[in-house]
N, C-alpha and C positions, 0 to 999 in steps of 0.2 A: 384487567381485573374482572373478576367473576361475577358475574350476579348474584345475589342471594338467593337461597331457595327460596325461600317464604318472602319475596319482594312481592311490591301488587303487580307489579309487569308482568312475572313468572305466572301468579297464581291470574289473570287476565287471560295469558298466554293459553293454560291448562284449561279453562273454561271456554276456551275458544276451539280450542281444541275435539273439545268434547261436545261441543255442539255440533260442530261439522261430523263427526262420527254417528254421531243419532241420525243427522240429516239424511248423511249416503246411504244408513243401515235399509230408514225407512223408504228413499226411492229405491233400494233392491230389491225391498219383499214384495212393493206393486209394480209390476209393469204395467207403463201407459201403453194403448190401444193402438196399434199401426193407424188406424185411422175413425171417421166418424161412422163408418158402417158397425164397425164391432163394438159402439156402446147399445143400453137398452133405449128404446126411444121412452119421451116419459111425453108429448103432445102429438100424437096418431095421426089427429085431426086437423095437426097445423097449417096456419099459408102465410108465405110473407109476402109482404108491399113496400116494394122500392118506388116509396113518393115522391112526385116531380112538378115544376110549376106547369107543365100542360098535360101530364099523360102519367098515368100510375101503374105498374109494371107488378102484378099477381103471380104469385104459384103459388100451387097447392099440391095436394101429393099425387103422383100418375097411380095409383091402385084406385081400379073403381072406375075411368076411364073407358069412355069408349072410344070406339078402335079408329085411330087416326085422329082423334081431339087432343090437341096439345095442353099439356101441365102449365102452362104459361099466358094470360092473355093480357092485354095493354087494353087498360080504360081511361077516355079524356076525363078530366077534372069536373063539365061540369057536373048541375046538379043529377040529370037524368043517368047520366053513365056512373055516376056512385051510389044511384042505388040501381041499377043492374051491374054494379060489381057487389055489392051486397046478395042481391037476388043470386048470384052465382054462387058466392060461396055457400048462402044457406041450402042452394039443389045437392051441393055435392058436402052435404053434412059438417061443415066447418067449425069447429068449437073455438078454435082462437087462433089470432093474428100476431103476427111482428111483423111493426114497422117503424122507419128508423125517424127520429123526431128534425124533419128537415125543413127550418123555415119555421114560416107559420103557414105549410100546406097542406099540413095534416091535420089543421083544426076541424074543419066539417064531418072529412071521412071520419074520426074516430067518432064523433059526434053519433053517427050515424050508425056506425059499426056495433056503437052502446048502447043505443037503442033496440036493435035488432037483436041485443044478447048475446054479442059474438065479444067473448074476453078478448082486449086488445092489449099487448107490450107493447109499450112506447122506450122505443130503445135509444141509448145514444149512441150518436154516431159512433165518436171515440172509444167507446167498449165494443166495436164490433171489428173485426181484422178484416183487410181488403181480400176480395175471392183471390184465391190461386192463379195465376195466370193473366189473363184481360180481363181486362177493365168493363164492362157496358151493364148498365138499366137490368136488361135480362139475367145476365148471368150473377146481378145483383139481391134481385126477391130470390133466386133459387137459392141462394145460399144462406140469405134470410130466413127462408123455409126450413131448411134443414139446421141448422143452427137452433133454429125454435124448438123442434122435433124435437131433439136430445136435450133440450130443456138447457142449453149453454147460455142462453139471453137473460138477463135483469131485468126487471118491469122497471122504468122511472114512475118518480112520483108524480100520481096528479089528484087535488083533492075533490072532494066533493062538488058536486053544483053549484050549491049555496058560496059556498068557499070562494070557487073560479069567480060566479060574478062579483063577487067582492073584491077580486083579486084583481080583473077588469076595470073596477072605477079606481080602485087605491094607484094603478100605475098610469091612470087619466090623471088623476090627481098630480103625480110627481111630475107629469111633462108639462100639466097647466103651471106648476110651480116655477119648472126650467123655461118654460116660453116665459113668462113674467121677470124672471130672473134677467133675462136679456134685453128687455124692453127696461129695463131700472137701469143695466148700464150705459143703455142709448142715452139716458136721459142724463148720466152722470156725464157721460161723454160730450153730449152737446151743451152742460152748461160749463165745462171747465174749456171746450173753444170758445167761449166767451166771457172766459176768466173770470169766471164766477166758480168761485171756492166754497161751495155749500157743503160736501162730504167732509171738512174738515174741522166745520166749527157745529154740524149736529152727528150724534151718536147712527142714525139709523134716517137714508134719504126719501123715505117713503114714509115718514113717521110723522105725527101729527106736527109737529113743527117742520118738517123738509115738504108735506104736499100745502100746506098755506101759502108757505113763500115762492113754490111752483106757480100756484094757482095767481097766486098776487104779480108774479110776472107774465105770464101768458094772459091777464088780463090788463097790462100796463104798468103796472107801476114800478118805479124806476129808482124812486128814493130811498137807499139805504137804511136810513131812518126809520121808516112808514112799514119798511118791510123786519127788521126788528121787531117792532110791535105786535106783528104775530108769533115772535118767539114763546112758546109753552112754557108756564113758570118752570116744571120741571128739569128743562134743558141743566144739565152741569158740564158738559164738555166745554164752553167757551165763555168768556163772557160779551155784554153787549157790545163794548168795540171791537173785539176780536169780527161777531158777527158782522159788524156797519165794515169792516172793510174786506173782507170777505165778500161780499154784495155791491162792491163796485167793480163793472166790467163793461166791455163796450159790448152791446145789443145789437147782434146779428139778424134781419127778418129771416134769413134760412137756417139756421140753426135754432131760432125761435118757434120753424115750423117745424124741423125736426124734435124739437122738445116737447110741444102741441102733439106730436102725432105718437110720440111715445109712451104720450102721459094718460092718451087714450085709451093705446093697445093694453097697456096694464094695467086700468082700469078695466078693460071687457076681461083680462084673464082671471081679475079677481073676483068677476061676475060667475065667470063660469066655476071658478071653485068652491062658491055657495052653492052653484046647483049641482053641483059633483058632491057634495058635502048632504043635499037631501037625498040625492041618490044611493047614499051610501048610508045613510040613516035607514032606509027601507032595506036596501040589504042585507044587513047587523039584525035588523029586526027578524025577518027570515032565519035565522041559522039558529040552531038546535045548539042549547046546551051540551057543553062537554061532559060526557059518562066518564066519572071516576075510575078507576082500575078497581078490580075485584078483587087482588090479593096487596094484600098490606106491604108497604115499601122493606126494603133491609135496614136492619138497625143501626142506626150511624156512629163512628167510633167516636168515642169521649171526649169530649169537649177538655183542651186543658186547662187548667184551675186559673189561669187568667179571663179565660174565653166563657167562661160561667158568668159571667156579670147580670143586670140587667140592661135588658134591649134599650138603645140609643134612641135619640130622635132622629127620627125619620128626616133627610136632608129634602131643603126645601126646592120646590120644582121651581123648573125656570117660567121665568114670565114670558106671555104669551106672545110671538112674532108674527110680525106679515103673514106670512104662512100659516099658521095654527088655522086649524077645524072652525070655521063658525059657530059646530053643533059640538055639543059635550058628549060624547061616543063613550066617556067612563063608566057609566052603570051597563050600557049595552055590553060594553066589552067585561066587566066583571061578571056580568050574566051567562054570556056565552064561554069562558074559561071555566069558573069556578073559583078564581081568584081574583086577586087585585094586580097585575104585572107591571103595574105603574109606582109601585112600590119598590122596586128592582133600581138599583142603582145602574144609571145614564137609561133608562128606558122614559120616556114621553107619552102623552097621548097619542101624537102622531105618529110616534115609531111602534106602537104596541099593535095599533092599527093596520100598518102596513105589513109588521109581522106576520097577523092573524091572516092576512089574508094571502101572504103567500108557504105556510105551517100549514093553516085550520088549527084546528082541537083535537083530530084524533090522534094523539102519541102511539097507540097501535101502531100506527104504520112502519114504526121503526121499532126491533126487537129490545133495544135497552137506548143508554143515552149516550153509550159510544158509538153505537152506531148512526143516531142523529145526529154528533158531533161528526162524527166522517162524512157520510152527506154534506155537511154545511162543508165540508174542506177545511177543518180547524184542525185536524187530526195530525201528525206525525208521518208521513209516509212512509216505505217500508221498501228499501229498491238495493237488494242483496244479492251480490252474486259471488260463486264459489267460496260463499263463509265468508265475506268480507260487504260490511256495510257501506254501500256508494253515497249513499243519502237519504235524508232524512226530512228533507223539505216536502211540504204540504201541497195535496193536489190544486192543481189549479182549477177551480170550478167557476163557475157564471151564474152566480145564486145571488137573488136579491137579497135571502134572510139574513145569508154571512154578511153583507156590507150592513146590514142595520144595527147585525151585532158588534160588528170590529167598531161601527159610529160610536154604540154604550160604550162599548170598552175604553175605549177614546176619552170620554165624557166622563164615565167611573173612575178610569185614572186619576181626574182632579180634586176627588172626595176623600174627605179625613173619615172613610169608612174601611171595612177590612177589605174590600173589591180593590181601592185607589189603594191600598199599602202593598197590597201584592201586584199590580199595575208595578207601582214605581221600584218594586223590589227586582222585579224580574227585567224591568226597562237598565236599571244598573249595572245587569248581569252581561244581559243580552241583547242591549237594544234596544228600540223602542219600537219596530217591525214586530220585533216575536212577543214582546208586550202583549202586545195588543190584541195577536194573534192568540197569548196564553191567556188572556182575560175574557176574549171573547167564547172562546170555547169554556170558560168555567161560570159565563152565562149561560148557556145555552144549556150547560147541563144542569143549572139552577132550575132556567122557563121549564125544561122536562120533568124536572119533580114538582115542579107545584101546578102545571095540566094537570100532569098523570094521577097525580094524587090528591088537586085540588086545597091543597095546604095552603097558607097566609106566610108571606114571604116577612120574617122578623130580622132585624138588623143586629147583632147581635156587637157588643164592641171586646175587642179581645187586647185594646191596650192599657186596660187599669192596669 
């Protein structure tokens, strides 16, 4: 049997068609370049640095050269040899570097490099193609060099000063949290080989009613009863007997001293995230308000006559855990945006916080807010060959700001707001992977317009 003409297979078929024909038209009219000598150079002045943990591997251009000085020299890492590799580039007039972001060995040099006013690319690895042939160091920066020349390299992102040290204590902060984290299991660990069932009759083990009854054991006492009595009136997860038998177990002295010693370590880690907490108060304080954009955003299409309502209440924040800030970083942080981003459905203080400091404020840096959605790795990928789409899954990137956002989106999902209906609409369709994945990217291009334009983020309900 025939197919129809007018079926959507056929009319698919025809568009598909015609697309690959535009394609081949336009790789006929350009021919690509036999090689990298026959494009324009657009950095004259370029030199690459193949970074290493003991020795940095330099070229720069051989024009200019005197006679028998090789294009190529090897500097050790320390301090004195970086900047006589500094001092070298600026003798032979150096305006800008590429090198590839490997480790954390490249933090001084570029350091150092920005200082001195020598524009640095920080490249990734993974967008640069292995040299032709072997493999080595050397034949590394030279190809690094020329690759820069022709202006083929990406700068990755790095933000401002202010930003980075902020960006410094916020991931101090997260490993004091993960250290703390693991010292709370020790301690859950050592009380249930002593058959003591405390995670099951309180809500949270380090919570005002879990460190009394801690505290009340590591000091002696043993009576189920007596240890009841510091239960916080609040408690609702159990009630008093449940607690009294819960609290009878046989008392080990070495797992009693592993409990002592646990209950320490997480006590010093939540010392130190007060002082990471004033650190970072001073930091916040440091950073420059965000500059508005200078031309007025595009005009948004029409809301439809359900979505006209007025603006909802504002869903209420969660209460404060172990974890949460000491210091209230809210007006710092609405200071330094231009807005409020804790207003944003699944967004916290704590996560606006670590946001900011691995973002900053200046939306500049990315030309619209697809293309900060691509950065973040929320994007669509695009992996096409001979007219036929291979896939469409999302690049994989190593970004803190995507995992804070896929967390919101996570977190937004659960809300009787329009973010959580389209969360659960599309988690129906597709899953709850690409949920997450499509929620977080319609955050992210929310945080962009209201940086960039410093607007007041309003809830709007669109299911009257």
């Amino acid at each position: 049997m025939k197919t129809p003409a007018n079926s959507s297979a056929t009319k698919r078929h025809v568009r598909n068609a015609r697309k690959l024909q535009r394609q081949q038209r336009r790789c006929r009219s350009v021919a690509p370049p036999q090689s990298l000598d026959q494009l324009t150079p657009i950095h004259r002045r370029a030199a690459g640095i193949d970074v290493g943990s003991a020795e940095n591997y330099v070229a720069i251009p051989s024009d200019g050269l005197a006679a028998g000085e090789s294009a190529v020299r090897v500097f050790r890492v320390f301090s004195a040899e970086q900047d006589a590799l500094v001092e070298w580039l600026q003798k032979h007039r150096i305006t800008t570097v590429a090198m590839e972001a490997t480790g954390i060995y490249w933090l001084s040099l570029y350091d150092k490099l920005e200082v001195a006013g020598i524009e640095v690319y920080l490249v990734d690895p993974h967008a640069v193609k292995a040299v032709p042939g072997r493999k080595s160091d050397w034949l590394d920066c030279q190809w690094l060099q020329k690759l820069h020349t022709y202006g083929l390299l990406a700068k990755a992102f790095r933000p401002e000063l202010p930003i980075r040290r902020l960006r410094t204590l916020t991931r101090q902060r997260a490993e004091l949290v993960l250290c703390g984290a693991a010292h709370q299991n020790h301690m859950d660990k050592a009380l249930v080989a002593m058959n003591l069932h405390l995670h099951l009759v309180v809500s949270d083990l380090v919570g005002d009613t879990g460190l009394r009854i801690i505290r009340a054991i590591l000091e002696g006492q043993r009576d189920p009863k007596e240890l009841v009595k510091l239960r916080d009136v609040r408690c609702r997860k159990s009630t008093v007997a449940e607690m009294e038998a819960a609290l009878i177990g046989s008392y080990d002295d070495e797992q009693l001293f592993v409990l002592r010693q646990s209950l320490a370590a997480w006590e010093f880690y939540q010392q130190q995230m007060e002082q990471c907490d004033q650190r970072i108060e001073k930091a916040l304080a440091a950073i420059p308000k965000a500059a508005p954009a200078t031309k007025s955003p595009a005009r948004p299409k029409p809301l439809p006559v359900d979505a006209q309502a007025s603006p909802t209440k504002q869903p209420k924040r969660p209460q404060k855990g172990n974890n949460a800030p000491t210091i209230d970083f809210s007006q710092a942080l609405v200071r330094i945006c231009g807005t409020d981003l804790m207003k944003v459905c699944g967004l916290n203080l704590l996560s606006v916080l670590m946001l900011i400091g691995e973002i900053g404020t200046d939306m500049r840096r990315w030309r619209s807010a697809r293309a900060f959605c691509s950065w973040l790795g929320l994007c669509p990928g695009a992996k096409i060959s001979g007219g036929k789409v291979l896939s469409r899954r999302t690049w994989k990137v190593n970004n803190r700001a995507s995992t804070i956002l896929r967390l919101a989106a996570w977190t937004a999902g659960k809300t009787e707001t329009w973010i959580g209906r389209f969360y659960r609409r599309i988690k129906a369709r597709r899953g709850p992977a690409k949920a997450v994945t499509a929620t977080a990217r319609k955050l992210a291009c929310v945080i962009y317009h209201l940086i960039t334009y410093q607007e007041h983020f309003v809830l709007l309900d669109n299911s009257a």
